[in-house]
mmCIF file of the N, C-alpha and C atoms, coordinates in Angstrom:
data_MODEL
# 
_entry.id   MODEL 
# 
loop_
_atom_site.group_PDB 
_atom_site.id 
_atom_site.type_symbol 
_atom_site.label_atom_id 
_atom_site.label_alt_id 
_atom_site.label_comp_id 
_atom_site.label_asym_id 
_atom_site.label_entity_id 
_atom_site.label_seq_id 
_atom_site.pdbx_PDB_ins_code 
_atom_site.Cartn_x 
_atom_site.Cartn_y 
_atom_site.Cartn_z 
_atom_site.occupancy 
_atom_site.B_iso_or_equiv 
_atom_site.pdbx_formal_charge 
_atom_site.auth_seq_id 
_atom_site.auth_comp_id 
_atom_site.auth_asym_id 
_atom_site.auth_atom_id 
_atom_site.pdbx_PDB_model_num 
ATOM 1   N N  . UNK A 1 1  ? 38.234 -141.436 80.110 1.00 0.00 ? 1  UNK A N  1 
ATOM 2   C CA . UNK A 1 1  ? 38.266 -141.637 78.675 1.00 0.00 ? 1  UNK A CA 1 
ATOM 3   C C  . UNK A 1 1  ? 37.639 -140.411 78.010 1.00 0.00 ? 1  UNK A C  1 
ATOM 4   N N  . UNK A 1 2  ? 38.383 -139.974 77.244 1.00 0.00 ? 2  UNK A N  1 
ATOM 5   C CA . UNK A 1 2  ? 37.676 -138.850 76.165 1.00 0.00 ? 2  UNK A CA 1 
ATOM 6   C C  . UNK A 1 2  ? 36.991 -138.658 75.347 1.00 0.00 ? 2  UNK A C  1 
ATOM 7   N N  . UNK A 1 3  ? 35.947 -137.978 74.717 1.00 0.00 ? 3  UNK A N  1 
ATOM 8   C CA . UNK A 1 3  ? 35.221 -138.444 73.474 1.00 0.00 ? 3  UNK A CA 1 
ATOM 9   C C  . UNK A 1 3  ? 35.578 -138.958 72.539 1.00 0.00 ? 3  UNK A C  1 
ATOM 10  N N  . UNK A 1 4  ? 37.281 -138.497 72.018 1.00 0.00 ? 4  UNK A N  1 
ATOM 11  C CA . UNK A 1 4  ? 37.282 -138.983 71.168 1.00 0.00 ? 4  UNK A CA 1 
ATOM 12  C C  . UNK A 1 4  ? 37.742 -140.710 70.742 1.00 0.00 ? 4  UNK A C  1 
ATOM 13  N N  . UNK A 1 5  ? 37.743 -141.310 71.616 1.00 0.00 ? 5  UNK A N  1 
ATOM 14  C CA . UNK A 1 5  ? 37.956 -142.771 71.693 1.00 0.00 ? 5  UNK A CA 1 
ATOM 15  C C  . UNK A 1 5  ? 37.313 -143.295 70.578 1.00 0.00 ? 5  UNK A C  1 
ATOM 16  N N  . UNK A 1 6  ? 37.593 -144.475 70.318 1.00 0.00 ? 6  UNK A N  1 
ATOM 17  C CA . UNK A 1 6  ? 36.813 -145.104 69.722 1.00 0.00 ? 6  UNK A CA 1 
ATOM 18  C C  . UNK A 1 6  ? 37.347 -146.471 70.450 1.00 0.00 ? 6  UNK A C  1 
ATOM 19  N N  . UNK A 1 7  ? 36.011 -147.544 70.405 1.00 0.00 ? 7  UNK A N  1 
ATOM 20  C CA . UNK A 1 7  ? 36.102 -148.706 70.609 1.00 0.00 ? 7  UNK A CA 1 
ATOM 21  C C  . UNK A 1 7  ? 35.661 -150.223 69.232 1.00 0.00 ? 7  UNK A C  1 
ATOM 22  N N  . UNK A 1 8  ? 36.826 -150.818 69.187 1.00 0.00 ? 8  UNK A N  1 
ATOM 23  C CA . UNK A 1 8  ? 37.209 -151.666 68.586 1.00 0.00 ? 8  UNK A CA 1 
ATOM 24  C C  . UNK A 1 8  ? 37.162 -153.037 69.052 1.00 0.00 ? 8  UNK A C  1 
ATOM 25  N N  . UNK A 1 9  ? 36.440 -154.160 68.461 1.00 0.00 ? 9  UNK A N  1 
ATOM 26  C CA . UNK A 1 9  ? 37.018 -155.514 68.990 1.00 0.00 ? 9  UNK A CA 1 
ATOM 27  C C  . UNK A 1 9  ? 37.642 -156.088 68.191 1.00 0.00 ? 9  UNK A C  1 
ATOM 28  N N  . UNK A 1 10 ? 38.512 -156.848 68.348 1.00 0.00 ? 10 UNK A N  1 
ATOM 29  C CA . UNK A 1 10 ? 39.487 -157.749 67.289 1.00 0.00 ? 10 UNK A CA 1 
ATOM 30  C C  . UNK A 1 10 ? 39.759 -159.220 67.917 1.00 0.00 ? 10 UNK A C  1 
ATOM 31  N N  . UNK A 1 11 ? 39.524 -159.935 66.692 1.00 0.00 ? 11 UNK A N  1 
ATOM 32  C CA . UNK A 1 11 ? 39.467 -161.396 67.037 1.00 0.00 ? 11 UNK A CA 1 
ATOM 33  C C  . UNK A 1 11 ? 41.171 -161.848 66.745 1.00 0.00 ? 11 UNK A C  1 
ATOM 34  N N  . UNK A 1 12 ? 41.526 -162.571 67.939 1.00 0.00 ? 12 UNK A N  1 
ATOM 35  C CA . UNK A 1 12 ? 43.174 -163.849 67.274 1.00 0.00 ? 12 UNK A CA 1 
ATOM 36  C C  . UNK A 1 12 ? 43.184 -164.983 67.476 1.00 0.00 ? 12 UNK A C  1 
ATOM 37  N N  . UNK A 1 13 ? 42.924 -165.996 66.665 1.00 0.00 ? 13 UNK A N  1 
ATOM 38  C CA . UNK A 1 13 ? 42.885 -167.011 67.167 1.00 0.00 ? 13 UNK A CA 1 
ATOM 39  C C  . UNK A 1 13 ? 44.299 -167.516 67.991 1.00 0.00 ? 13 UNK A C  1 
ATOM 40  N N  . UNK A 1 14 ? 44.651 -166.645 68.141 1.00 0.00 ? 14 UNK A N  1 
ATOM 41  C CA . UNK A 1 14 ? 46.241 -167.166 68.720 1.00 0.00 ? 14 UNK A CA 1 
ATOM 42  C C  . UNK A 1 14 ? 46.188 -167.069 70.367 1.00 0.00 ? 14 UNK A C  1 
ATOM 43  N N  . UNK A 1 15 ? 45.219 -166.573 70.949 1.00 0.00 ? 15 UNK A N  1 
ATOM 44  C CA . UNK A 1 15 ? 44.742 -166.359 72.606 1.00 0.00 ? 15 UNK A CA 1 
ATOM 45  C C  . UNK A 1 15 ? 44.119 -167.649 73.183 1.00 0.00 ? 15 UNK A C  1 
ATOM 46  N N  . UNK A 1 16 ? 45.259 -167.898 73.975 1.00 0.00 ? 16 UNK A N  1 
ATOM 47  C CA . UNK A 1 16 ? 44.884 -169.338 74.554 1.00 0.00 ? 16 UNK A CA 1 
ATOM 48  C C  . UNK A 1 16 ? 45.071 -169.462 75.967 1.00 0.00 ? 16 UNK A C  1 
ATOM 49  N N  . UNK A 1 17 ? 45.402 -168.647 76.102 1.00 0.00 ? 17 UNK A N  1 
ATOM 50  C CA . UNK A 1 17 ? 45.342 -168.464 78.134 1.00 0.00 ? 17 UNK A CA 1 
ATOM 51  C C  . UNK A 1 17 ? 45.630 -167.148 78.793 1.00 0.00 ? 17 UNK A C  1 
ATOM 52  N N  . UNK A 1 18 ? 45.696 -167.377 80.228 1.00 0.00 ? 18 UNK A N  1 
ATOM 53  C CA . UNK A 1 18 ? 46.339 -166.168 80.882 1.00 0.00 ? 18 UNK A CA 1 
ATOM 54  C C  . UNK A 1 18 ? 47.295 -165.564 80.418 1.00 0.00 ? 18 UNK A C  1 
ATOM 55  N N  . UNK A 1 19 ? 48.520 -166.226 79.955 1.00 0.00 ? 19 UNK A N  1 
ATOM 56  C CA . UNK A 1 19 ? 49.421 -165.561 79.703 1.00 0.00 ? 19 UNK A CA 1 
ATOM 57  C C  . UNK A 1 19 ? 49.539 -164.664 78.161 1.00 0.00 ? 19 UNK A C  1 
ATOM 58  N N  . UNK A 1 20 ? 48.746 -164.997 77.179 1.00 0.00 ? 20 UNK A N  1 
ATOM 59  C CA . UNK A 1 20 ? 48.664 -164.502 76.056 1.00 0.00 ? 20 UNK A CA 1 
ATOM 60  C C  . UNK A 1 20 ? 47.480 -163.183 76.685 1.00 0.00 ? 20 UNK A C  1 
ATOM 61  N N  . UNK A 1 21 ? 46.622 -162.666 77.544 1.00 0.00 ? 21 UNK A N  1 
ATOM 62  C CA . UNK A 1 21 ? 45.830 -162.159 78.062 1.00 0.00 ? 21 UNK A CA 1 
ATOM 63  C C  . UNK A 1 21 ? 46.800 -160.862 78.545 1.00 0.00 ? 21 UNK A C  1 
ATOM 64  N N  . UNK A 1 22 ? 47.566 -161.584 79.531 1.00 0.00 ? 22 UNK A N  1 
ATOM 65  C CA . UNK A 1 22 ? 48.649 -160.656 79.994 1.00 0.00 ? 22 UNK A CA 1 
ATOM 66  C C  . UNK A 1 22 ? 49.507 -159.886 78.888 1.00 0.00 ? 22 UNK A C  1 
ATOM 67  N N  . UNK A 1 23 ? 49.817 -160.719 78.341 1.00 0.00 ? 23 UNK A N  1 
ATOM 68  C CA . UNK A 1 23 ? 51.178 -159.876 76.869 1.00 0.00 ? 23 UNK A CA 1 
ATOM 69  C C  . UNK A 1 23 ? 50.349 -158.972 76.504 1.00 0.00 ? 23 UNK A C  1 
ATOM 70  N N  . UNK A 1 24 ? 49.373 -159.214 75.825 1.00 0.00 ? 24 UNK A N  1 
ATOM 71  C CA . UNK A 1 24 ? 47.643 -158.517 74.909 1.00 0.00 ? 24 UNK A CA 1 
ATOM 72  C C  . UNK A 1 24 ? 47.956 -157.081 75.468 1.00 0.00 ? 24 UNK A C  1 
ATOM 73  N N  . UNK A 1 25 ? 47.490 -157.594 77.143 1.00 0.00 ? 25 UNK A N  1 
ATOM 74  C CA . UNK A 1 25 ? 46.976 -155.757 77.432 1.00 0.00 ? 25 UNK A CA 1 
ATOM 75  C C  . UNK A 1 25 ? 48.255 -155.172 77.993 1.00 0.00 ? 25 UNK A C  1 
ATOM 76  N N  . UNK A 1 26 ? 49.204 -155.779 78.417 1.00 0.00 ? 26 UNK A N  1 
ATOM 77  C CA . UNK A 1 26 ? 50.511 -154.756 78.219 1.00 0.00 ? 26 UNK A CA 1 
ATOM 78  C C  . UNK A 1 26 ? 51.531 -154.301 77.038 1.00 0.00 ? 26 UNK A C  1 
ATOM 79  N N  . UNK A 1 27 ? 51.432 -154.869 76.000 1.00 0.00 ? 27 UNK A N  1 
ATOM 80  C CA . UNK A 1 27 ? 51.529 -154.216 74.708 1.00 0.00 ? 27 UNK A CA 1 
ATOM 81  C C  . UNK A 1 27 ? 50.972 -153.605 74.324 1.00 0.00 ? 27 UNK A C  1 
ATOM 82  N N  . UNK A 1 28 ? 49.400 -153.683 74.430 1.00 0.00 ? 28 UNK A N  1 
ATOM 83  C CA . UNK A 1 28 ? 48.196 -152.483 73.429 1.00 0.00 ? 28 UNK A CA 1 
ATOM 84  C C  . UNK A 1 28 ? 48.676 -151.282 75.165 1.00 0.00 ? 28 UNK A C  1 
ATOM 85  N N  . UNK A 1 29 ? 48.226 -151.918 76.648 1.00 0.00 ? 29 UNK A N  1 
ATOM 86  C CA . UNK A 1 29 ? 48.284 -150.902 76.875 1.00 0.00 ? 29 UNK A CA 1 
ATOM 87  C C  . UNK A 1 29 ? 49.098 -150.106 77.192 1.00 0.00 ? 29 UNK A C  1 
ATOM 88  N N  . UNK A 1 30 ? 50.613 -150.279 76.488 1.00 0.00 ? 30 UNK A N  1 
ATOM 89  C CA . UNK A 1 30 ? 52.165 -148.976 76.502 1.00 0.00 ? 30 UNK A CA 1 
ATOM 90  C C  . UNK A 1 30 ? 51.806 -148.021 75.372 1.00 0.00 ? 30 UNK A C  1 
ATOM 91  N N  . UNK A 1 31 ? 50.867 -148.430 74.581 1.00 0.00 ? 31 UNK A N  1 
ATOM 92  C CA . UNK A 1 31 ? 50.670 -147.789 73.242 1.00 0.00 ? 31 UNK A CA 1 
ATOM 93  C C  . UNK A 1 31 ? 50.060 -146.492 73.539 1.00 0.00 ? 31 UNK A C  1 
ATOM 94  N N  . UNK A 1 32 ? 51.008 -145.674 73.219 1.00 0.00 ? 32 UNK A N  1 
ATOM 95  C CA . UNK A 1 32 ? 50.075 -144.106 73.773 1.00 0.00 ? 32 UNK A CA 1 
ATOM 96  C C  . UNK A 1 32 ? 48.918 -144.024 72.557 1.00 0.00 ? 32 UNK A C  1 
ATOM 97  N N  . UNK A 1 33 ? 48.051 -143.513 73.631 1.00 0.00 ? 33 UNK A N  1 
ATOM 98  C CA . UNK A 1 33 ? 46.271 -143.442 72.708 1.00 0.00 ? 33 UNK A CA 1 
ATOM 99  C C  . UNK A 1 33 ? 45.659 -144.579 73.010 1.00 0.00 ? 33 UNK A C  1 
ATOM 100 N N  . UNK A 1 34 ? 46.048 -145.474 73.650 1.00 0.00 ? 34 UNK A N  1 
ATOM 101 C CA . UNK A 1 34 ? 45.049 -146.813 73.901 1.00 0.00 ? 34 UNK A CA 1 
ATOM 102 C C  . UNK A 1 34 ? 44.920 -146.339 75.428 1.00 0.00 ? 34 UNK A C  1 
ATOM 103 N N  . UNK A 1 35 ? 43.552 -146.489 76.042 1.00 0.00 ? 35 UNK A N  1 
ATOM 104 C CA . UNK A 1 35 ? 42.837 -145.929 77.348 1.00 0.00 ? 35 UNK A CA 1 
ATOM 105 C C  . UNK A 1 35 ? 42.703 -147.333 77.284 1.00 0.00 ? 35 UNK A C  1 
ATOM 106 N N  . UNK A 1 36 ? 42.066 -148.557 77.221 1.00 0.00 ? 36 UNK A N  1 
ATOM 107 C CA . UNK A 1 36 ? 41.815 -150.117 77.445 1.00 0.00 ? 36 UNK A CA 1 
ATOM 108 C C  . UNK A 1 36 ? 41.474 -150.944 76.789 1.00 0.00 ? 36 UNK A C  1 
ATOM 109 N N  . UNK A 1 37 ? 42.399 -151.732 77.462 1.00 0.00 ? 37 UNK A N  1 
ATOM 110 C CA . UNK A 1 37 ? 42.277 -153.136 76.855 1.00 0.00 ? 37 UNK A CA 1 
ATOM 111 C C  . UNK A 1 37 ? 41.741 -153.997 77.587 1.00 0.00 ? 37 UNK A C  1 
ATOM 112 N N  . UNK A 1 38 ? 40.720 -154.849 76.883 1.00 0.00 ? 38 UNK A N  1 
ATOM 113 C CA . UNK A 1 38 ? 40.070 -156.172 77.439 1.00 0.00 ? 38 UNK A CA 1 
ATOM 114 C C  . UNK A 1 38 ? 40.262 -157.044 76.584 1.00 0.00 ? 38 UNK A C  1 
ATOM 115 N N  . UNK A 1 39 ? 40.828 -158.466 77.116 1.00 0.00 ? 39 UNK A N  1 
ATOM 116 C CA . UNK A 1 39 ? 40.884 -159.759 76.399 1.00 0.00 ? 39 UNK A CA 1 
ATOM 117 C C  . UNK A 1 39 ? 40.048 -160.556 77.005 1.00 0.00 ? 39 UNK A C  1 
ATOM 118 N N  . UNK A 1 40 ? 39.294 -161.279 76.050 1.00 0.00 ? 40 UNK A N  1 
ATOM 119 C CA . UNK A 1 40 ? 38.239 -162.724 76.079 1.00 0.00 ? 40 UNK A CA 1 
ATOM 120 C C  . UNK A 1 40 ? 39.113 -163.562 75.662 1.00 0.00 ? 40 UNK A C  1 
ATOM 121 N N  . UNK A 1 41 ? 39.315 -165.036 76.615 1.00 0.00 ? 41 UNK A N  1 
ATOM 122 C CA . UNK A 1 41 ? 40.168 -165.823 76.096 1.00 0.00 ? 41 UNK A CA 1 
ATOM 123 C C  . UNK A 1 41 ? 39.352 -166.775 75.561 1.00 0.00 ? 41 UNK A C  1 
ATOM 124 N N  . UNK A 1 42 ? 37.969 -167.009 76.209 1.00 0.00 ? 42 UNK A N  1 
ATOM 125 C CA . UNK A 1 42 ? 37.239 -168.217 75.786 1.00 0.00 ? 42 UNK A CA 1 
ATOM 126 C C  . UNK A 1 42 ? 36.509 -167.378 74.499 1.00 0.00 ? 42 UNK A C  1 
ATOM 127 N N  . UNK A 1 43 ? 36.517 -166.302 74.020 1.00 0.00 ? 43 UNK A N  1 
ATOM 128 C CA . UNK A 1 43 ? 36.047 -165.878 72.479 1.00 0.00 ? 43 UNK A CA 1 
ATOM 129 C C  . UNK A 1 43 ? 37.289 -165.689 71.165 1.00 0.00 ? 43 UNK A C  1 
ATOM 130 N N  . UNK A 1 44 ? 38.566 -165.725 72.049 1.00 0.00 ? 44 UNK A N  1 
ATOM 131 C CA . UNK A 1 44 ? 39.854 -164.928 71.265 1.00 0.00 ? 44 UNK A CA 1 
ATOM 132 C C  . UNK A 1 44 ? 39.591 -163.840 70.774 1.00 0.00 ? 44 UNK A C  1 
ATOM 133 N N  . UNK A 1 45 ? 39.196 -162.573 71.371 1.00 0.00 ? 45 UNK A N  1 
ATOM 134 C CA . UNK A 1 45 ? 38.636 -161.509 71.341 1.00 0.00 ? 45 UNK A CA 1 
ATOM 135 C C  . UNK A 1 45 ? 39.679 -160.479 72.312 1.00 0.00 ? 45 UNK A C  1 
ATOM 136 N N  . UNK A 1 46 ? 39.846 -158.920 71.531 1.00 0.00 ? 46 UNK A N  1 
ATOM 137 C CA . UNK A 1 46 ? 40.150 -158.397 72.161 1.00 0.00 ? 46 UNK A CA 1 
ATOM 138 C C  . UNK A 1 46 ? 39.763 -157.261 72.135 1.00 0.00 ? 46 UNK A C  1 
ATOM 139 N N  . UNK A 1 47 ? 38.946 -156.454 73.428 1.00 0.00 ? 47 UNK A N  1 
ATOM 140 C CA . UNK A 1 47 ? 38.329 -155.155 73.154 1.00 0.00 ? 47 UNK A CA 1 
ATOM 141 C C  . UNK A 1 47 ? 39.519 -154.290 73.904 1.00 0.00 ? 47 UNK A C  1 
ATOM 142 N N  . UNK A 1 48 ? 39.003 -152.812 72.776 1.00 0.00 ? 48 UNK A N  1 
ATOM 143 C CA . UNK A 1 48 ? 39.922 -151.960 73.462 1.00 0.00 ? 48 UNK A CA 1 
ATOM 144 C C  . UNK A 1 48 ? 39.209 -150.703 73.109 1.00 0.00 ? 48 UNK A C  1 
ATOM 145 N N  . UNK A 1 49 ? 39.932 -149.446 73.833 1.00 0.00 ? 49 UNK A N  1 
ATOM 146 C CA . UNK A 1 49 ? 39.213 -148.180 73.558 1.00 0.00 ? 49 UNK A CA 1 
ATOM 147 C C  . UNK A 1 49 ? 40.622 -147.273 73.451 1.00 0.00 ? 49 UNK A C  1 
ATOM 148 N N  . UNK A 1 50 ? 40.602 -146.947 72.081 1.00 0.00 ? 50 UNK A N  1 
ATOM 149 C CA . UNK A 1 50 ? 41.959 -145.810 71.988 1.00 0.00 ? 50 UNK A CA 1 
ATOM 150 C C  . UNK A 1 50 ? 41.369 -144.432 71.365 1.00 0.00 ? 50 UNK A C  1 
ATOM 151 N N  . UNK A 1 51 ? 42.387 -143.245 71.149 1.00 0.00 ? 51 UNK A N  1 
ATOM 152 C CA . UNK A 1 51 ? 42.519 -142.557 70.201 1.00 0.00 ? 51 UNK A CA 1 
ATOM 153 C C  . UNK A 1 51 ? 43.032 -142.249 69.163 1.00 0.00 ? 51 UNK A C  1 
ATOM 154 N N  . UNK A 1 52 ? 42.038 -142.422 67.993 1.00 0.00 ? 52 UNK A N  1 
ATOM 155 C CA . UNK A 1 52 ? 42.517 -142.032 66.662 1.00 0.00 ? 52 UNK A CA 1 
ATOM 156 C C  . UNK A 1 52 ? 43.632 -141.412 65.868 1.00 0.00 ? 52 UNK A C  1 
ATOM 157 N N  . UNK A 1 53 ? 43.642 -140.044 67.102 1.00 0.00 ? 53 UNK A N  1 
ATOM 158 C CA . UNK A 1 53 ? 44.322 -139.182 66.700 1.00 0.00 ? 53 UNK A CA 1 
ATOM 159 C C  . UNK A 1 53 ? 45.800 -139.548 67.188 1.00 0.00 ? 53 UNK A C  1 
ATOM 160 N N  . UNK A 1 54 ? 45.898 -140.190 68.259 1.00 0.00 ? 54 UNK A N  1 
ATOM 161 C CA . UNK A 1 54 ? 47.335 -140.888 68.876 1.00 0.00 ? 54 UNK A CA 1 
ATOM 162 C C  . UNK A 1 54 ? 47.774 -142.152 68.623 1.00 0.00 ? 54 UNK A C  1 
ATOM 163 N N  . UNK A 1 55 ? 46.699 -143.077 67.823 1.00 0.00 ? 55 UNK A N  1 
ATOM 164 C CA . UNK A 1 55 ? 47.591 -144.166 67.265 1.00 0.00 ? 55 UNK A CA 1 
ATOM 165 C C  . UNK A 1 55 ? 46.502 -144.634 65.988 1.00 0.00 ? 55 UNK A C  1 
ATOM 166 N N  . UNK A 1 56 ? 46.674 -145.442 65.484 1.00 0.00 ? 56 UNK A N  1 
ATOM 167 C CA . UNK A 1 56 ? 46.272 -146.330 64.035 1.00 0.00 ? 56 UNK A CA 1 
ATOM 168 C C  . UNK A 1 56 ? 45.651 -147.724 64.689 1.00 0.00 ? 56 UNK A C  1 
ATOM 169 N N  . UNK A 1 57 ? 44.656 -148.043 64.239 1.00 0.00 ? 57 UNK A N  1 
ATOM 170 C CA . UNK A 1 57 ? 44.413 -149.603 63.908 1.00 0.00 ? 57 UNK A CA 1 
ATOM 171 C C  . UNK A 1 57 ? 45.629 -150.348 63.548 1.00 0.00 ? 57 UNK A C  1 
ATOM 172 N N  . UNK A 1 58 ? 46.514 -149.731 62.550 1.00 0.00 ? 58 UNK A N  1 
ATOM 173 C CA . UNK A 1 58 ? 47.280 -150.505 61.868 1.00 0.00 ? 58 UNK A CA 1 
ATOM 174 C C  . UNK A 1 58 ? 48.426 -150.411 62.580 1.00 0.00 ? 58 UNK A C  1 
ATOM 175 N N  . UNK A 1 59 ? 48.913 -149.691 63.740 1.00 0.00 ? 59 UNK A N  1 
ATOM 176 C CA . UNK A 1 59 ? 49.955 -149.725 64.551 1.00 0.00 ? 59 UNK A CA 1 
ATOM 177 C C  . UNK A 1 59 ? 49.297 -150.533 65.719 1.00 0.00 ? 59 UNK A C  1 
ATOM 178 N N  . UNK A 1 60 ? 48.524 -151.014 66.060 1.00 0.00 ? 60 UNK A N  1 
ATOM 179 C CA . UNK A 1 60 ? 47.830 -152.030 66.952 1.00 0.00 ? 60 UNK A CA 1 
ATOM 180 C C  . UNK A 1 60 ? 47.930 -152.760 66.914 1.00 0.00 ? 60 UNK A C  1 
ATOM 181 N N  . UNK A 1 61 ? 47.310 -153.236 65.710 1.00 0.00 ? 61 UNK A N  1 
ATOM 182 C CA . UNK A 1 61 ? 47.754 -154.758 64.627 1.00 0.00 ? 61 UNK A CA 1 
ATOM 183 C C  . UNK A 1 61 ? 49.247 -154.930 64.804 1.00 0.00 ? 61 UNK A C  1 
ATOM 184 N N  . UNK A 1 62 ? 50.070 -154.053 64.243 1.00 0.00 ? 62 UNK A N  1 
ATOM 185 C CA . UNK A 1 62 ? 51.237 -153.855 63.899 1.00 0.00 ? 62 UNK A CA 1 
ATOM 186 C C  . UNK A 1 62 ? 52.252 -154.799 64.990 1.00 0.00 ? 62 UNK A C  1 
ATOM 187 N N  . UNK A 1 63 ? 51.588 -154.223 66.573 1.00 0.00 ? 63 UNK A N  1 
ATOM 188 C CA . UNK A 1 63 ? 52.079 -154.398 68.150 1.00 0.00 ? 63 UNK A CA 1 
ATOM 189 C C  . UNK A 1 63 ? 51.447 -155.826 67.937 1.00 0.00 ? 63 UNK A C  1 
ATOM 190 N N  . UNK A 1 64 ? 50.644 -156.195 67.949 1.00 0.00 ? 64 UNK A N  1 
ATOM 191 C CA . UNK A 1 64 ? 50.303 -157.544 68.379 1.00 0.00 ? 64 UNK A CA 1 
ATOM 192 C C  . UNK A 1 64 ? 50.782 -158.323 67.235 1.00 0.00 ? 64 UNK A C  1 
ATOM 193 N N  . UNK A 1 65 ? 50.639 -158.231 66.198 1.00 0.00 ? 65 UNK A N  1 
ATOM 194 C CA . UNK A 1 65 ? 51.535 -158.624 65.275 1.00 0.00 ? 65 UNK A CA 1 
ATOM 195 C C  . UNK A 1 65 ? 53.536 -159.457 65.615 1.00 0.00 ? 65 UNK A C  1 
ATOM 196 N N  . UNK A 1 66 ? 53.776 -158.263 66.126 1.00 0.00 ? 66 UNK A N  1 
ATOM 197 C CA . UNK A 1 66 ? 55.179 -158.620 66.804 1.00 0.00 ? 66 UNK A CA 1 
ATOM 198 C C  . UNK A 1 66 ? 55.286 -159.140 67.887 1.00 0.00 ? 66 UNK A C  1 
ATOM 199 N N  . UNK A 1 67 ? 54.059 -159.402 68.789 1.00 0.00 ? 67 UNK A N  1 
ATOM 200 C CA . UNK A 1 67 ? 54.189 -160.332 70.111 1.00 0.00 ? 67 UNK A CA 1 
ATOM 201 C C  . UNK A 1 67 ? 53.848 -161.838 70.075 1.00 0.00 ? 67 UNK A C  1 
ATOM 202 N N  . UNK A 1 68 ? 53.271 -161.932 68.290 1.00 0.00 ? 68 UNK A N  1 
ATOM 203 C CA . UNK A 1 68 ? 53.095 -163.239 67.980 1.00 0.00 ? 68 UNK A CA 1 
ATOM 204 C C  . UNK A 1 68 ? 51.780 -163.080 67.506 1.00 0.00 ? 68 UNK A C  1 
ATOM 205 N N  . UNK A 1 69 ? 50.573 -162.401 67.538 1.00 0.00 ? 69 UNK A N  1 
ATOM 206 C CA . UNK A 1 69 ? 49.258 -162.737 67.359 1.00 0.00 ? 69 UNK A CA 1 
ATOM 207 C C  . UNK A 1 69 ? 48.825 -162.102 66.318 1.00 0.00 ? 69 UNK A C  1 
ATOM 208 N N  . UNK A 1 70 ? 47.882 -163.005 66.012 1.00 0.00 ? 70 UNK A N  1 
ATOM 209 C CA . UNK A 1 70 ? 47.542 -162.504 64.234 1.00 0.00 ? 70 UNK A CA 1 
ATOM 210 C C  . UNK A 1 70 ? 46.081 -162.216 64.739 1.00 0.00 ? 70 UNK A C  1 
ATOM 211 N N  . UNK A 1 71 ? 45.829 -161.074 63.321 1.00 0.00 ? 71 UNK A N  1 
ATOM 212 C CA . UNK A 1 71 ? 44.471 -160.305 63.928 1.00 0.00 ? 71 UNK A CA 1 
ATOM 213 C C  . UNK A 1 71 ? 43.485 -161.270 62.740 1.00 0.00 ? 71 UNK A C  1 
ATOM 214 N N  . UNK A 1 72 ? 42.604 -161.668 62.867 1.00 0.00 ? 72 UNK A N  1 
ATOM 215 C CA . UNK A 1 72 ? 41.532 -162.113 61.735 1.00 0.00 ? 72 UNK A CA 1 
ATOM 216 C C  . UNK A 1 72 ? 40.545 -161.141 61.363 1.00 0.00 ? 72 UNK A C  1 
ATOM 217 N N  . UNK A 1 73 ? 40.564 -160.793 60.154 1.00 0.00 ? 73 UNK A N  1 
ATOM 218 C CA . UNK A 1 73 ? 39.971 -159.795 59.299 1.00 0.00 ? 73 UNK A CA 1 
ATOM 219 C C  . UNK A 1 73 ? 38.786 -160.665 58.540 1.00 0.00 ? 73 UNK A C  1 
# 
């Protein structure tokens, strides 16, 4: 991981098992600029560590957005 990462957690209440766990980190992680993803299923939490400069918060959102999961702000 590079300095310039940054790490983010984001809550969905829409994470309810393994399989929403699985979708999570193979969508965030095809996203060029995302180095990792971690999902908490018993928090609906999802940590990750990307770069700024290679993707957006709002193209993150954007991805999980279209796999079904809503981010709570």
């Amino acid at each position: 991981m590079n300095t310039a990462s940054t790490s983010v957690t984001l809550v969905s209440p829409d994470i309810s098992c393994e399989h929403c766990q699985r979708a999570i980190e193979s969508a965030l992680g095809a996203l060029p600029g995302v180095a990792q993803v971690s999902v908490d299923i018993a928090n609906k939490s999802i940590q990750l560590f990307y770069d700024p400069a290679q993707v957006s918060l709002e193209q993150i959102e954007k991805q999980l957005d279209e796999i079904g999961y809503s981010i709570v702000h």
